[in-house]
C-alpha positions in Angstrom: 91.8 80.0 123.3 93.4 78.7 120.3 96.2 80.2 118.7 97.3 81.2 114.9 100.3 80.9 113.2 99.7 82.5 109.8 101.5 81.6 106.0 100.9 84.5 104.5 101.5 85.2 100.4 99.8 88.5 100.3 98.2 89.3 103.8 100.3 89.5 107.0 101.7 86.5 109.2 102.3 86.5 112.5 104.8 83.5 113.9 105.3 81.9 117.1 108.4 79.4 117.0 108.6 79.5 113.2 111.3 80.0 110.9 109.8 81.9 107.4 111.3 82.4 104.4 111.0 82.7 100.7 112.2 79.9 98.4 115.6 81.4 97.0 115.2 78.2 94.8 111.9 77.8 93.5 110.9 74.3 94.0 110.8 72.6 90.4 107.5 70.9 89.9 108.9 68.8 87.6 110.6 66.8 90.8 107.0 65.9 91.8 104.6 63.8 90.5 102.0 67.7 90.2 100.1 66.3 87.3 99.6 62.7 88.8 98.3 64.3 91.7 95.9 66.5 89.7 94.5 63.9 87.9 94.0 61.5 90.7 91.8 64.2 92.5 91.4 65.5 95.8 93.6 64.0 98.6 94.5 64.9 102.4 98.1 63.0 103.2 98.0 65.7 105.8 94.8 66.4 108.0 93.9 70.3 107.2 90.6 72.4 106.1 90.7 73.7 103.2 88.0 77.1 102.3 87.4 80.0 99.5 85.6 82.9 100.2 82.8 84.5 98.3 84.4 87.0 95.8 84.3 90.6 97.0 85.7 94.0 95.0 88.5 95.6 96.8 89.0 99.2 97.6 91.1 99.5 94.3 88.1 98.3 92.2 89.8 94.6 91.8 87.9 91.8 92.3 89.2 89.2 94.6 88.5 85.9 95.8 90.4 84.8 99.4 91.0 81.5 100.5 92.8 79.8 103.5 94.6 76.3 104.0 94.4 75.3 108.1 97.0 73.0 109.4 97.1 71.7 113.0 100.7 71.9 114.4 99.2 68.4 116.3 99.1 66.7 113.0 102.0 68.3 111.6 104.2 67.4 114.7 102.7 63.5 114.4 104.8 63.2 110.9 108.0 65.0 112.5 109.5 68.0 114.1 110.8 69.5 110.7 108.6 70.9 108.0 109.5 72.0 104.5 105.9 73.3 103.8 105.0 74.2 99.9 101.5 76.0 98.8 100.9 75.3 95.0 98.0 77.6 93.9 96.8 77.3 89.9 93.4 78.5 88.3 91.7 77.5 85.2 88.0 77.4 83.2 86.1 74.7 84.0 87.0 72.6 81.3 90.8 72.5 82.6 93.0 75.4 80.5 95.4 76.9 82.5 94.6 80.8 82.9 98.1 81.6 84.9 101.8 80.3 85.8 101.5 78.4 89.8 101.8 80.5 92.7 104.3 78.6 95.1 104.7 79.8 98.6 107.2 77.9 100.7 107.5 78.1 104.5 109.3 75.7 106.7 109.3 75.3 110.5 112.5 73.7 112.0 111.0 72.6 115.5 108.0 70.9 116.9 105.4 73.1 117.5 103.5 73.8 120.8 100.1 71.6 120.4 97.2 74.4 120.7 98.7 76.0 117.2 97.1 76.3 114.4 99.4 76.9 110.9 97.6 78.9 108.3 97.9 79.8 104.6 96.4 83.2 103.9 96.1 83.6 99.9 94.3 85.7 97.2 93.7 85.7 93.4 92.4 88.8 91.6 89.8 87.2 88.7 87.3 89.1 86.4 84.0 87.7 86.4 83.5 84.1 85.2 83.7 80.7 86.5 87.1 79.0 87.1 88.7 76.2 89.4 91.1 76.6 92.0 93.7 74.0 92.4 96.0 73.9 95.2 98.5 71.4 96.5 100.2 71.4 100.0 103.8 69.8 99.8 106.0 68.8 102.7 109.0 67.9 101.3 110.7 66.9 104.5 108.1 63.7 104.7 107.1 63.9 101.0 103.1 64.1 101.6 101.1 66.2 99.9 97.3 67.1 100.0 95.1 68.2 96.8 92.4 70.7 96.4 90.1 71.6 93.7 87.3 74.3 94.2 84.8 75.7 91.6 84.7 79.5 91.9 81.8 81.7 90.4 82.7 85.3 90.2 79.2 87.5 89.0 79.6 90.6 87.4 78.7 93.7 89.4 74.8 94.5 89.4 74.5 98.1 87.2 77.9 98.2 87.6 79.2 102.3 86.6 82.4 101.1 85.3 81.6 98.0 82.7 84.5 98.0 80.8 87.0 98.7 83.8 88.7 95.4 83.5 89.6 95.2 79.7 93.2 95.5 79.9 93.3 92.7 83.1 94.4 88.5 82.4 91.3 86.9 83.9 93.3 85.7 86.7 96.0 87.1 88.5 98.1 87.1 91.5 99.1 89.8 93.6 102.8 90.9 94.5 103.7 89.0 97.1 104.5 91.3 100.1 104.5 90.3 103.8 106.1 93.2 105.2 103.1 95.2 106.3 100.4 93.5 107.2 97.2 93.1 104.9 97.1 95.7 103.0 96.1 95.9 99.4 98.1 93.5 97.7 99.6 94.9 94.2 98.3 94.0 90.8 100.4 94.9 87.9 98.0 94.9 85.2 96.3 98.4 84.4 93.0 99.3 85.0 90.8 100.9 82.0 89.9 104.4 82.6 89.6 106.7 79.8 88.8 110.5 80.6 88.0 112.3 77.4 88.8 115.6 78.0 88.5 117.8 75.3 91.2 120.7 77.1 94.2 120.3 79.1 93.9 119.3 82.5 96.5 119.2 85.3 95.0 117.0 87.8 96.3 116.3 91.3 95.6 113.4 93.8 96.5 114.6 97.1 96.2 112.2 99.9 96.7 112.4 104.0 99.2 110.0 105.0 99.0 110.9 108.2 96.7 108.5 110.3 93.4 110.9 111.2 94.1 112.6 114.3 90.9 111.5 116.6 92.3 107.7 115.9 96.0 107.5 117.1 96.4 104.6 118.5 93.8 102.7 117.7 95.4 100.3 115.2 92.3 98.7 113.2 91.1 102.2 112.0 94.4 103.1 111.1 95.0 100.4 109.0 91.3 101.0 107.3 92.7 104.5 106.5 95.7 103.5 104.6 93.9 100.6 103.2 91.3 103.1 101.7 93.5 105.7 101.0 96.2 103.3 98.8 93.1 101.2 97.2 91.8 104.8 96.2 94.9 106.0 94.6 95.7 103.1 93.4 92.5 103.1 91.3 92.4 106.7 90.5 96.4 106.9 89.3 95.1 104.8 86.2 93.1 107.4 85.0 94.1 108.4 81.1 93.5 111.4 79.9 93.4 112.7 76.6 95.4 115.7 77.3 97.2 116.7 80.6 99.1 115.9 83.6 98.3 113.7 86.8 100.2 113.6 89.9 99.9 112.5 93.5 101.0 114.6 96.3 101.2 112.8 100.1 101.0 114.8 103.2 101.9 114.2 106.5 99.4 116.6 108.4 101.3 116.2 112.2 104.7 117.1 110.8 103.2 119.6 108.4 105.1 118.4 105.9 104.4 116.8 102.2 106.4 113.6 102.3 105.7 112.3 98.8 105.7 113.7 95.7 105.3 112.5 92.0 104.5 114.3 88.9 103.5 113.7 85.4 102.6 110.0 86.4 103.2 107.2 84.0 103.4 104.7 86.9 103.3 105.0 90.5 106.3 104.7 92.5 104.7 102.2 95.5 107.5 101.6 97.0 108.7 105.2 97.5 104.7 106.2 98.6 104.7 103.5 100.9 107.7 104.4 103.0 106.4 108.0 103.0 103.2 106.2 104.5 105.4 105.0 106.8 107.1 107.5 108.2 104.0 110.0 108.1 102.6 107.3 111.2 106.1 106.7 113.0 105.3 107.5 116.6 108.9 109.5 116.2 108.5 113.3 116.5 109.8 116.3 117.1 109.0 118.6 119.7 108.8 121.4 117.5 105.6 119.4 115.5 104.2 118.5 118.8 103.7 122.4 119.9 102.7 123.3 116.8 99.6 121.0 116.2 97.1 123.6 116.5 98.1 124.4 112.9 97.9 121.0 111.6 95.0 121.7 109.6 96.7 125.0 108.8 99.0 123.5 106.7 96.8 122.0 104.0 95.2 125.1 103.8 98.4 126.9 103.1 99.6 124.3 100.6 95.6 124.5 98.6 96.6 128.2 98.2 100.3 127.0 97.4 98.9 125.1 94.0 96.0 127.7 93.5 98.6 130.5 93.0 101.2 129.1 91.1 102.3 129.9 88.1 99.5 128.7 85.4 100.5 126.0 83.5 101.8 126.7 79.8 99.2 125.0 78.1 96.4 126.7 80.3 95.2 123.3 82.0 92.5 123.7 84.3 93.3 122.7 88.0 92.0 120.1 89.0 92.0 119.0 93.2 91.0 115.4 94.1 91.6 115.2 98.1 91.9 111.4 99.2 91.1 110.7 103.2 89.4 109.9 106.2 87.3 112.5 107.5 89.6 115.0 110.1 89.3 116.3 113.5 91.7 118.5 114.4 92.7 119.7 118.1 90.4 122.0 120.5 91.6 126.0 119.3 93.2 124.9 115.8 93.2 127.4 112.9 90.0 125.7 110.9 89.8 129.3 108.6 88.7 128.0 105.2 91.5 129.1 102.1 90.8 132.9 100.5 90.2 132.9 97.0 89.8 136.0 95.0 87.5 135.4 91.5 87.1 131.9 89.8 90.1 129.7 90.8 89.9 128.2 87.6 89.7 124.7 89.2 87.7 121.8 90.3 88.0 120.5 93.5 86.3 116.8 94.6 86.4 115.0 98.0 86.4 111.5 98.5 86.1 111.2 102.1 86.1 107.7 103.5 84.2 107.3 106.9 86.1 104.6 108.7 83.2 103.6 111.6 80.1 104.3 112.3 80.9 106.9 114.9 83.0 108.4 112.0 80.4 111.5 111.2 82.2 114.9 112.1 85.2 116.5 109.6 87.3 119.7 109.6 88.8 119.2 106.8 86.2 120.1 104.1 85.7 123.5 106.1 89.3 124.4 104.4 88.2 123.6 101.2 84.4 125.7 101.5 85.2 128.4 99.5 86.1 126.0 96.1 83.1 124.2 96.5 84.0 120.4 96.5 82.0 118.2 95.0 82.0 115.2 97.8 82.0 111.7 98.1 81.0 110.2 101.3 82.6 106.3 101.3 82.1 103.7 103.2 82.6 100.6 100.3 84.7 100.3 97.6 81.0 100.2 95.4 80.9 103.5 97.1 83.9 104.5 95.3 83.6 102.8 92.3 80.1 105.1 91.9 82.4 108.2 92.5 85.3 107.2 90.3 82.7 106.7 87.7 81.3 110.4 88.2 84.4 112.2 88.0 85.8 110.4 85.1 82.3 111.9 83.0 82.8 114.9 84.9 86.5 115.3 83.9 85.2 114.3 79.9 83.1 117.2 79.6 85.9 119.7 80.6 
């Protein structure tokens, strides 16, 4: 079986007898020839396959195009046993204008490598809908070779697409954050989605996630990752709701240590880094005894913190509540507390479920049971079109409020 070595950007790496690291010195491109190269068209100094994946809209409602650079550590090693290995990555319109700055990823590997290796660049570019060209250029500068590739890339707009104007505020192209400590993931954009909610009263609305992997799939590491994928797209897309008057906020829980682990209000921009290590920790196989003996009351707890925010103190400006629960759908363990929250009169609140079912043997959940009584509106997800229809819902829902 052949075996991966993976450059990653974005998306995760995994490296056997490879030293990684980022450029502390970005390489100047004015000390190569780049625009020579460009002009004098495509060009494989070293032997490698180059592809670009049909565009596909993320769980956060981005739209993204993937593509991967393939290097054989046999045709690497021919050239020598050190490699200072660059990744130039530029997009423009089809008539040539630059749309965005080069993305340069640099990794070198100081030793040959075994034969039945495989070295891969894993990268990704956020677009709106158009056509553009991909450039990219592989650079060793240990041996000075360099490869060129140029791809046309057709990005359609979305068929009856509930959100038309989602992307006004977004460049046409954009990288994301570079972050290779965690595996796929989303991959960060900084530019702001456009989602106006126009509320005529006050609202005080709360995203409340599960950071907690779902119960009935510990351990199994592909779901897992599925959940947080879905659950930090969702957010991510649903923080960048702007409404005309009120509050919005995002509350993480971790539903094994019964505990709420993250925690920000009045949101003007997401603290990622903060969620992320909450994330973190709420799926650390570390726990305590105490939470282990106490599981039956896992669901428990986010019934007891429902009735927490239900029977606070009103808001001074008389917002309405509203709930939007972000998860997978929940089993809990045989003889836990499923009893729904007690409400006495209207709640004065609105309550919606986006539950995202993460296989197709992913059809039972506890969890709305706890929420009966408020009467959810819900959102059974399996895309991110799925999502994008319920994001589009609540968003006119919210505007008649």
């Amino acid at each position: 079986m052949r075996k991966w070595i993976t450059f990653a950007a974005v998306i995760f790496f995994g490296l056997t007898s490879l030293v990684y690291a980022e450029d502390p010195a970005p390489l100047d491109l004015h000390s190569i020839a780049i625009s020579d190269w460009l002009n004098a068209g495509e060009r494989s100094d070293i032997p490698w396959s180059f592809s670009v994946r049909e565009p596909y809209l993320r769980i956060d409602q981005r739209l993204e195009v993937s593509y991967t650079a393939r290097i054989s550590a046999k045709d690497l090693n021919r050239s020598g046993k050190s490699h200072e290995l660059f990744l130039i990555s530029r997009v423009s319109t089809p008539a040539g204008e630059w749309l965005n700055e080069p993305r340069i990823v640099r990794h070198t590997a100081d030793e040959q490598l075994p034969a039945n290796v495989q070295a891969e660049f894993l990268m990704r570019v956020v677009v709106q809908p158009g056509d553009y060209t991909l450039w990219s250029i592989l650079y060793d500068r240990k041996t000075g070779k360099h490869n060129v590739a140029k791809r046309r890339m057709r990005v359609p707009e979305l068929h009856a697409d509930p959100l038309p104007d989602l992307y006004r505020r977004m460049p046409l192209v954009e990288f994301p954050q570079a972050d290779e400590s965690d595996g796929p993931g989303v991959g960060f954009v900084k530019s702001q989605l456009y989602l106006p909610v126009h509320n005529k009263h006050p609202l005080r609305v709360e995203l409340i996630s599960m950071l907690s992997p779902p119960e009935q799939w510990t351990g199994r590491t592909r779901i897992v990752r599925a959940h947080n994928d879905s659950t930090v797209g969702a957010l991510t897309a649903l923080s960048q709701m702007d409404l005309m008057q009120g509050s919005l906020s995002i509350t993480g829980l971790d539903l094994v240590r019964r505990r709420v682990m993250f925690e920000q209000g009045d949101i003007q921009g997401v603290k990622w880094d903060s969620l992320m290590d909450a994330m973190k920790k709420a799926q650390s196989p570390n726990i305590t005894a105490e939470a282990l003996q106490g599981s039956k009351n896992n669901g428990a707890f986010f019934r007891e913190f429902l009735n927490q925010r239900l029977t606070s103190e009103s808001p001074a400006d008389n917002a309405m509540r509203v709930f939007i629960v972000v998860t997978s759908s929940r089993l809990f363990e045989s003889g836990s507390d499923l009893r729904p929250i007690q409400i006495e009169g209207d709640c004065n609140c609105r309550v919606y479920y986006l539950r995202f079912r993460l296989n197709v043997n992913d059809v039972f959940d506890q969890l709305e049971g706890f929420m009966k009584p408020l009467r959810p509106r819900i959102f059974n997800l399996i895309t991110a079109r799925d999502l994008r229809k319920a994001i589009a819902e609540i968003v006119e829902d919210l505007g008649k409020l």
